[in-house]
C-alpha positions in Angstrom: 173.7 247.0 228.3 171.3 247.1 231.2 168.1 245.1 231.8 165.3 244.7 234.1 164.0 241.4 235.7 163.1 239.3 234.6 165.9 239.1 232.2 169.5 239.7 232.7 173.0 240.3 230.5 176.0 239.0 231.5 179.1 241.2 230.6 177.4 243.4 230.0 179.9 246.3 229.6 182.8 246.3 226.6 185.2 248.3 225.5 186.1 247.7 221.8 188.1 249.6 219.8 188.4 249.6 215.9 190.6 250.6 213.0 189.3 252.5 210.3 186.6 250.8 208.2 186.7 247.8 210.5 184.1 246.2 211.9 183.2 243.4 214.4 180.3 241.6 215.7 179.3 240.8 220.0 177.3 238.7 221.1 175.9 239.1 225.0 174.2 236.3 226.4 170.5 237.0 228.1 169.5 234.6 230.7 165.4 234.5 232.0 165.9 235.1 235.8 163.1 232.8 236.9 159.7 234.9 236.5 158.0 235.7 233.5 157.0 239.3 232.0 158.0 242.1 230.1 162.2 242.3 230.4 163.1 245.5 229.2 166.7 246.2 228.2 169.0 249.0 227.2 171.8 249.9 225.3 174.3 252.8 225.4 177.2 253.1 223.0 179.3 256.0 223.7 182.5 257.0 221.3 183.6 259.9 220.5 181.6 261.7 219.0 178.5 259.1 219.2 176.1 258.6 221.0 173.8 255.6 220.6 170.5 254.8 223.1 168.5 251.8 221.8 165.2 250.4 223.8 163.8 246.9 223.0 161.4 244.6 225.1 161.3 240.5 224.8 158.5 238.3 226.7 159.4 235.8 229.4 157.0 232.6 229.2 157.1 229.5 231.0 156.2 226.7 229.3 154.7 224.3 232.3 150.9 224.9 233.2 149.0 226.5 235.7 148.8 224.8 239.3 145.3 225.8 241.4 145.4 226.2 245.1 141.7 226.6 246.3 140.2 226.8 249.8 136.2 227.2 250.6 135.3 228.5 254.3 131.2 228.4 255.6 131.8 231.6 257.7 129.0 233.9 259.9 130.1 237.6 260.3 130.1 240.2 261.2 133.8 239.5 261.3 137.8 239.4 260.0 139.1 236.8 257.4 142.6 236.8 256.5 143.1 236.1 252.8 147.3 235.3 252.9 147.9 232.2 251.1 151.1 230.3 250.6 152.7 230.8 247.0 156.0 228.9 247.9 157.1 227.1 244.4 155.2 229.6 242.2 156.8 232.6 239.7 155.9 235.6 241.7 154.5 237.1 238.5 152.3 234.7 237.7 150.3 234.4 240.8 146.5 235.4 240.5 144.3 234.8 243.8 140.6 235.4 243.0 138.2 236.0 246.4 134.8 235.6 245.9 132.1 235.8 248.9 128.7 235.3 248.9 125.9 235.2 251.4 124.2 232.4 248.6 126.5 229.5 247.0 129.9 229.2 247.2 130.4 229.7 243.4 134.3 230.4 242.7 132.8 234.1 239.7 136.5 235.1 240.0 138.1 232.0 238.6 135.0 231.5 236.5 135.7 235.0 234.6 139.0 235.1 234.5 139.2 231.2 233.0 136.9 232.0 230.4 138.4 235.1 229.3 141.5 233.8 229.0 141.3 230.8 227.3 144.2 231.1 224.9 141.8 228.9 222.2 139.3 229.1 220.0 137.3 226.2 218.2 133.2 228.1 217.8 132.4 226.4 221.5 135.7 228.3 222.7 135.1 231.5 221.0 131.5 232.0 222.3 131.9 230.9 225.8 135.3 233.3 226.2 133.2 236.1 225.2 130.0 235.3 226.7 131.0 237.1 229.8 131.9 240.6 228.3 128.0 240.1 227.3 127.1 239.2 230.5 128.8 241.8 232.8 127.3 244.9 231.9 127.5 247.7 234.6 124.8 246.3 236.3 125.6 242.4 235.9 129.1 243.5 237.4 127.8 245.5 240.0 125.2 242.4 240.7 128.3 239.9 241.3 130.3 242.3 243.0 133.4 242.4 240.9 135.0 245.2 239.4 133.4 246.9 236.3 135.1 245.8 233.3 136.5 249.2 231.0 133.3 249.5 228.7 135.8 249.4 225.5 137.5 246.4 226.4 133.9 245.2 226.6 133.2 246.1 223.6 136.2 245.2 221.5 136.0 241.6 223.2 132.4 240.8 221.9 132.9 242.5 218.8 136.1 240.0 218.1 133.9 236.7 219.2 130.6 238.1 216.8 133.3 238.8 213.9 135.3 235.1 214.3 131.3 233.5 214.6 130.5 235.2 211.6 133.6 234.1 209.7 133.0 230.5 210.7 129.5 229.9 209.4 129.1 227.7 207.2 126.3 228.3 203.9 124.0 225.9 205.7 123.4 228.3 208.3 125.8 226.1 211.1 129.2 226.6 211.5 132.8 225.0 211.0 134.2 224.0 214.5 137.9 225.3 213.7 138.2 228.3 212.0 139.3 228.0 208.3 138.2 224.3 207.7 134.7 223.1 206.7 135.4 219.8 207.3 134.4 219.0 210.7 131.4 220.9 212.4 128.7 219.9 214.9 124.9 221.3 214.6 124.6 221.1 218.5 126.8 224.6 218.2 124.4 226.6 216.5 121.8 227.3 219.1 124.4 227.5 221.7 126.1 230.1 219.2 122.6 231.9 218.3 121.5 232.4 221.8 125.1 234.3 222.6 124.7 236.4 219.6 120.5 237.0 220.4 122.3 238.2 224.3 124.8 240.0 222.1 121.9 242.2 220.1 120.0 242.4 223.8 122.8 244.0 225.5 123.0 246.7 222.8 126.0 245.3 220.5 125.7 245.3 217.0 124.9 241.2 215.3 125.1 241.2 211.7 121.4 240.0 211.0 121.9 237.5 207.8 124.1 235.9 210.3 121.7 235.1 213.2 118.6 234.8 210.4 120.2 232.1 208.4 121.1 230.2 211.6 117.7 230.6 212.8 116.0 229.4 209.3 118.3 226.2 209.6 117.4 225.4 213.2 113.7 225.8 212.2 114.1 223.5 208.9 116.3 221.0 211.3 113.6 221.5 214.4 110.9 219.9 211.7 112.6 217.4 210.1 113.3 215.7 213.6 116.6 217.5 214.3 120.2 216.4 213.5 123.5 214.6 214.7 126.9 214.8 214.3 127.8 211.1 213.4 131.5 211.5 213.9 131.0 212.4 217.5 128.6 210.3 219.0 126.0 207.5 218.0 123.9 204.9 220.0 122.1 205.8 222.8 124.1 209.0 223.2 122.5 210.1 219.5 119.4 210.0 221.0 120.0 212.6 223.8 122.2 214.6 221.7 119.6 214.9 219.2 116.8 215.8 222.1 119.5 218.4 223.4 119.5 220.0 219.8 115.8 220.0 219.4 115.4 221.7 223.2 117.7 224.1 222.3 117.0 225.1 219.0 113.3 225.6 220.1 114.4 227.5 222.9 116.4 230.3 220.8 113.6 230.2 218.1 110.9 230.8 220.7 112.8 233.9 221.7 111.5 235.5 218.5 108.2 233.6 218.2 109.5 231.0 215.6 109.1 227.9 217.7 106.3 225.7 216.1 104.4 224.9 219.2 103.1 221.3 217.8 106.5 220.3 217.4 107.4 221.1 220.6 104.5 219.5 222.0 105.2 216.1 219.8 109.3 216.4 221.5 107.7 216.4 225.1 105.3 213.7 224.9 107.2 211.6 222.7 111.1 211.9 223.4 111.6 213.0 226.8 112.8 209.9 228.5 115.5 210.1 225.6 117.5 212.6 228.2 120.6 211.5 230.2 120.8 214.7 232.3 118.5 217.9 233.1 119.5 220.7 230.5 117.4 219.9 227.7 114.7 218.7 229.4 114.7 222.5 231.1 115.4 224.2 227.6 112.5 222.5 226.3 110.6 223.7 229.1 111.4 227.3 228.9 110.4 227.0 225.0 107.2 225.4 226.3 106.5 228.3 228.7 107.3 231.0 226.2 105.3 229.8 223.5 102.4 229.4 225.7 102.0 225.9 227.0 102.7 226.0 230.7 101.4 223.0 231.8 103.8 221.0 229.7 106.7 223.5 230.6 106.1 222.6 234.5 105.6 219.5 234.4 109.4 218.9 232.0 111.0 221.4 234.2 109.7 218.8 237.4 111.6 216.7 235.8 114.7 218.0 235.2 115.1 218.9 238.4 114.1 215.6 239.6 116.6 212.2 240.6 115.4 210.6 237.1 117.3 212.5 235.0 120.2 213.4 237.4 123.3 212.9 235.5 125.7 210.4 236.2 129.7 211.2 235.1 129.2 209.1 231.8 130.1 211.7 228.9 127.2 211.9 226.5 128.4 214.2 223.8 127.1 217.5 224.7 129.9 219.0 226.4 129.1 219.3 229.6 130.2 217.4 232.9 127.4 216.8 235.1 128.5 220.1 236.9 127.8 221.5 234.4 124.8 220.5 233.3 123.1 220.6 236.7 124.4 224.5 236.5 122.9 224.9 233.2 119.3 223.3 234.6 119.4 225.5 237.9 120.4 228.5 235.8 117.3 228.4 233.4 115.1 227.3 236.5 116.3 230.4 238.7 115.8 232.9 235.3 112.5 231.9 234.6 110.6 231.2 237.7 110.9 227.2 238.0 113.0 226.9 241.0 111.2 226.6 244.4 113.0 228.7 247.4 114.0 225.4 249.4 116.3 224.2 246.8 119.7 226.2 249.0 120.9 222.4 249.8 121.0 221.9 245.8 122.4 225.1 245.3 125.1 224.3 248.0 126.0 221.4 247.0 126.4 222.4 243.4 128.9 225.1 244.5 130.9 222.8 246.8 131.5 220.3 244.0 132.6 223.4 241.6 134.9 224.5 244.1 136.6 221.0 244.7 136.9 220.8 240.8 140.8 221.4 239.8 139.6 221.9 236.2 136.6 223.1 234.6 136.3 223.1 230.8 134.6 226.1 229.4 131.4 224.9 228.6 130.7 224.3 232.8 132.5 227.3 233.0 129.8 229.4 231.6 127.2 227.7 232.8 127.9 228.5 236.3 128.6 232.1 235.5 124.9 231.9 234.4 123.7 230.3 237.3 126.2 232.8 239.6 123.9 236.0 237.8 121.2 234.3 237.5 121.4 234.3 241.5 122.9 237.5 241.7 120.7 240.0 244.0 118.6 237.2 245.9 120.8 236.3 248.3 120.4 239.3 250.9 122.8 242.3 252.0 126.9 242.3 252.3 129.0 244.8 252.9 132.4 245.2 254.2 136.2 246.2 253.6 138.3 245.0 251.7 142.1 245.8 253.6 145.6 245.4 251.3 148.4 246.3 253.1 146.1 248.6 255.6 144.2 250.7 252.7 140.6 249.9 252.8 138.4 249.6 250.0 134.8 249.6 251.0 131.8 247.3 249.6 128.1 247.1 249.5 126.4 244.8 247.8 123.5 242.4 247.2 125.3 239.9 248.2 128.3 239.1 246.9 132.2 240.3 246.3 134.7 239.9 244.1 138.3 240.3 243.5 141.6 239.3 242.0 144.6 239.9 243.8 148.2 240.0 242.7 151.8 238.8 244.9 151.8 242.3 245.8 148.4 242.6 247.4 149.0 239.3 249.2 152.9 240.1 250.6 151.2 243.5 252.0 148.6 241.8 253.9 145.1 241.1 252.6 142.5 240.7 254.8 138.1 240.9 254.2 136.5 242.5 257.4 132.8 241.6 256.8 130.2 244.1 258.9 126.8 241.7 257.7 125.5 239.9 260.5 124.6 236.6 258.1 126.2 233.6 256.9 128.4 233.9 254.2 130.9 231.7 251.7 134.1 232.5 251.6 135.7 231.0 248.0 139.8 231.8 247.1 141.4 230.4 244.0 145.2 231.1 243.9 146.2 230.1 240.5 150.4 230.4 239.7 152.7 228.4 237.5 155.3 226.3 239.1 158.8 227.5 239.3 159.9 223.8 238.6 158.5 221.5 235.7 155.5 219.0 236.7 156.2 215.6 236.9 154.8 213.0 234.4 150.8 212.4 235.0 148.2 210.4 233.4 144.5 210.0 233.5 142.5 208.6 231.0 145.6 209.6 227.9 148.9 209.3 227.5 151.1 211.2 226.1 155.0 211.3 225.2 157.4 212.8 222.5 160.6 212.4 220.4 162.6 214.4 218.8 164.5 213.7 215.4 167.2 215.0 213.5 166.1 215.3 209.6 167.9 212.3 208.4 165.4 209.9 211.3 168.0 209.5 213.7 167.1 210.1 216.9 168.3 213.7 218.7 169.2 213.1 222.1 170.3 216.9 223.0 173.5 218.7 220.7 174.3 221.6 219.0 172.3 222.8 216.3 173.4 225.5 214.0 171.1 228.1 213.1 169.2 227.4 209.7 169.0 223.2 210.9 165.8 221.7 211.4 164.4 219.1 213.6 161.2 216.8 213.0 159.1 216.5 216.2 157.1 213.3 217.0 154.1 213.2 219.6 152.2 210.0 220.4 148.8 210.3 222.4 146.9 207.3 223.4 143.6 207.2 225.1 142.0 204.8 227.4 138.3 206.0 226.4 136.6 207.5 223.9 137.9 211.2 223.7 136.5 213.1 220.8 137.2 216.8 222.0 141.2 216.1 222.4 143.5 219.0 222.8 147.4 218.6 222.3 150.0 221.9 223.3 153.9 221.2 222.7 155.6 223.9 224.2 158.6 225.0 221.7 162.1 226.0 223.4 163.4 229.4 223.4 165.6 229.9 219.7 163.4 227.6 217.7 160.7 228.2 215.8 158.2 225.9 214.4 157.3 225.5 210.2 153.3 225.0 208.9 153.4 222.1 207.2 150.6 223.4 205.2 152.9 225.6 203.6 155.6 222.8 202.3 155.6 220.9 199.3 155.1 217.2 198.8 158.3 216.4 197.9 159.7 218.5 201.1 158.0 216.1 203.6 158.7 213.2 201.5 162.4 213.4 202.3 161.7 213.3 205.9 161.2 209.3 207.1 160.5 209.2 210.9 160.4 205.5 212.3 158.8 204.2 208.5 156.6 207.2 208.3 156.7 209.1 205.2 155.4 212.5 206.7 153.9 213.7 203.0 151.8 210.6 203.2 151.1 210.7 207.1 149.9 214.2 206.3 147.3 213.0 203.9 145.6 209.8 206.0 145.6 212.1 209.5 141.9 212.4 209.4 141.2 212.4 212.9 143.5 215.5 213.4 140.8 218.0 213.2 142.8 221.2 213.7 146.8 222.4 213.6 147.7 225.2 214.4 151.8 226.8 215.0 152.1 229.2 217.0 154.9 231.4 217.6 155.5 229.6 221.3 153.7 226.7 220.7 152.2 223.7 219.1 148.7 223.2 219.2 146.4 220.1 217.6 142.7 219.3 218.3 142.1 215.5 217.5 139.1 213.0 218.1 140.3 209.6 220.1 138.7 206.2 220.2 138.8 204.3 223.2 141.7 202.3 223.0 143.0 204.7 220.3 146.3 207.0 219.6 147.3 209.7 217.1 150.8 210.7 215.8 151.7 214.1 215.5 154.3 215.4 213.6 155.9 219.3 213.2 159.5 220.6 212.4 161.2 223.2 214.0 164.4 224.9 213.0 167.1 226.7 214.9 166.9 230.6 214.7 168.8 232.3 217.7 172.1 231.3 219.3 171.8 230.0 222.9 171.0 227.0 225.2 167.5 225.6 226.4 165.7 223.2 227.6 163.0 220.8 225.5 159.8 221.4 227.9 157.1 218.5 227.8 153.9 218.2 225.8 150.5 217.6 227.5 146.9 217.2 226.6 143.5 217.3 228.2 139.9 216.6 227.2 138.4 220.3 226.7 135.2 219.5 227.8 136.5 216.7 230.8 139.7 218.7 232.0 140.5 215.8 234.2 141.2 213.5 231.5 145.0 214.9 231.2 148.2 213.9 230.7 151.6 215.8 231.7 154.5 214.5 229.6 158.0 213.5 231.6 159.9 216.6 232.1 163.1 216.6 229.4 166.4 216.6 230.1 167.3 217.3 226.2 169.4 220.4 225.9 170.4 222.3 222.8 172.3 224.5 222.1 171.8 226.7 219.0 175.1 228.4 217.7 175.5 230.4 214.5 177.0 229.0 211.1 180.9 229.4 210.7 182.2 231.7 208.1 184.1 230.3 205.3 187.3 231.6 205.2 188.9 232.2 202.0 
């Protein structure tokens, strides 16, 4: 055998010889070398007269998340700004360090993108902001934010997947199921969010299957008249009343696009409901429906106040899923794309960008919205041009005023460096983004989180050998400090087990299996505030709604499936609208070791 890192073969080389008709079996242990990738290995079997070549290929993942190392810089050129960063306790492989520069606001478009387009979920929310940006970036739109153009098939094939899943997720009311395959759980705030992505979709030229965007648009208009609508299950109270104002502003914003917005209505929302807002973004949809259906007295005076101290958000969570980043990026986005933002608002803009910077996490929803805001700025913010220098080969730049680009532990151990010719001042913004070679210790803010494993007869397994074919129930326990209805759990599975769908067992299956008095048959049928399961080849994923003072058991079963030894990594879980409501389980020091079944001998 021979492999390539990251991988490797011990003893690789054996000589066996054989008697006639005999036949034997070797194993060769494969250890992961620290990194993750492709490993590629080889075998050659030489014998007489054979000759054997076999190629195969096996993925190296870590199991720990992403850590962010971020810097911002106020900078004047012209001049030279080295971009080495330290990577010291990250896999080389993983390492991504996104530079962004900009003579306007320090916005961090490379982490922005790349965060978006690879979130590895996809609830409706999920699935429309990660392909909002393949909308977005056009030729132009890429050009505009100085990044790299994105390959116009890729483009494609990445909207046309987020149109498809939207289309397979709505529901015959016209709104749509917030997990794919269940109509159980879905929240009518979505469906103007997911109308105006598919209404950018048709405007950039892809193809949006109309009965799709027509019966959303009928239901909007029907909920629009009848005083709009609320999902119950995630908020009520005073945060029903903004959430409901959020959903009329929006809804009459996407249905003014196409002259469907009934103007009295919008009128009667202004004058009657407006003080109903805990933060700007509906007040300024409202206004741009106001503007575009012909009222533009009313539409100055509510975009005034959105952009006014009354109705500046505080860090209270309201049910709309956005931060108040991202709801102040929403507001200046809409402002800055149709014509309500004055020119001195640079120390708002500022600001803004500082706070995004200084944000560790940013849930998707923000995400998007300051991508918005970043375009929607794009081209106003004067001249830049410079070089970009890797390991002493330049690459040139022009632009109207900003850069982009993502560099790999290649580009950085040859020397990266931006030599800036404009004689302005300029934002320098680099996210280094790599996953730690050693497992993160426990954290906790706002949740909890922590795990057990069980052997099938519920005694508890505190690391052993497993034969392959033997199973293993899984407990995790999350508790929540506040009200959390958007909670996201990911268990990481060791290497040589796989995990089983419960949906796909019997009754009498899972009621064998007692864990601690639980009966997982009937556990299965009371979970109702797990709103979404899903197992995954490397992972186990759930999407559950928390009260304050709350928890949730989980429960999956893995079984043993290749010989070796590993390590149990730890489960965490995050808010994914409030990122820094987390929790990092305590790193295991379970082993197992998986061996394969003993022949019987005669």
């Amino acid at each position: 055998f021979e492999a390539d890192s990251p991988i490797a073969i011990d003893d690789a080389s054996r000589r066996v010889s054989l008697a006639d008709n005999a036949r034997t079996t070797l194993r060769f242990p494969l250890r992961a070398l620290g990194d993750i990738g492709v490993g590629k290995f080889r075998l050659q079997v030489r014998g007489g007269a054979i000759g054997l070549d076999r190629d195969w290929e096996i993925a190296v993942r870590s199991p720990y998340a992403p850590e962010r190392r971020s810097r911002v810089e106020q900078l004047t050129g012209p001049g030279s700004v080295d971009l080495g960063v330290s990577t010291q306790g990250l896999l080389p492989a993983s390492v991504r360090s996104r530079a962004s520069v900009s003579t306007r606001v320090p916005l961090p478009i490379g982490r922005l993108i790349g965060e978006l387009m690879e979130y590895p979920y996809g609830c409706i929310e999920q699935t429309t902001s990660k392909g909002y940006p393949y909308v977005l970036l056009d030729e132009a739109g890429s050009k505009a934010l100085g990044i790299a153009s994105l390959d116009p098939e890729k483009r494609r094939t990445n909207v046309q997947y987020a149109i498809d899943r939207i289309a397979s997720m709505q529901l015959d009311n016209g709104h749509f199921s917030f997990w794919p395959g269940s109509s159980d759980y879905s929240d009518p705030l979505m469906t103007p969010y997911v109308v105006e992505f598919l209404q950018d979709a048709a405007a950039a030229g892809f193809t949006v299957p109309a009965r799709v965007l027509q019966k959303s648009l009928e239901r909007l208009r029907e909920d629009l008249l009848s005083g709009g609508v609320v999902a119950w299950e995630r908020v009520w109270g005073d945060p029903a009343n903004h959430v409901r104002l959020a959903f009329n502003a929006h809804a009459a914003l996407v249905l003014a696009r196409v002259n469907q917005a009934p103007l009295g209505t919008l009128r009667n929302i202004y004058d009657n409901n407006r003080n109903e807002a805990r933060g700007p973004v509906p007040l300024m949809r409202l206004a741009v429906a106001l503007k575009m259906s012909g009222d533009q007295e009313r539409a100055a005076a509510a975009a005034k106040l959105a952009l006014g101290k009354r109705y500046a958000r505080n860090n209270d969570y309201w049910g709309d899923y956005y931060t108040a980043l991202g709801d102040r990026a929403e507001a200046l986005a809409l402002a800055v794309t149709h014509g309500f933002l004055a020119d001195d608002q640079g120390a708002r803009l500022l600001k803004l960008g500082q706070e995004a910077q200084a944000s560790r996490w940013i849930g998707t929803h923000d995400a998007l919205a300051l991508l918005k805001l970043g375009k929607a700025l794009s081209g106003s913010g004067g001249s830049l041009s410079g070089q970009l220098l890797i390991g002493g080969i330049a690459e040139g730049f022009a632009s109207a005023g900003w850069f982009t680009r993502d560099l790999v532990i290649e580009d950085l151990r040859a020397g990266a460096s931006l030599q800036i010719d404009s004689k302005s001042r300029y934002y320098l913004v680099q996210d280094t983004v790599g996953i730690p070679e050693n497992p993160p210790a426990a954290s906790s803010n706002g949740v909890r989180i922590q795990s057990q494993w069980y052997r099938h007869d519920g005694s508890v397994f505190t690391g052993d050998t497993l034969k392959e074919g033997e199973g293993l129930v899984v407990h995790i326990k999350v508790q929540a400090s506040e009200r959390m209805p958007d909670t996201l759990v990911e268990a990481p599975l060791p290497g040589g087990l796989e995990i089983e769908n419960l949906n796909l067992m019997d009754s009498k299956q899972l009621a064998d299996l007692v864990i601690e008095g639980t009966n997982l048959d009937e556990w299965r049928s009371y979970s109702a505030n797990v709103r979404f399961q899903e197992y995954r080849e490397d992972r186990f994923v759930a999407a559950v709604s928390l009260e304050q003072g709350g928890e949730v058991d989980l429960y999956y079963l893995v079984r043993a499936v290749s010989p070796g030894e590993y390590l149990i990594p730890a489960p965490y879980v995050e808010d994914m609208y409030r990122p820094e409501l987390r929790a990092q389980g305590a790193p295991s020091t379970i082993r197992l070791k998986v061996v394969a079944p003993t022949a019987n001998t005669p």
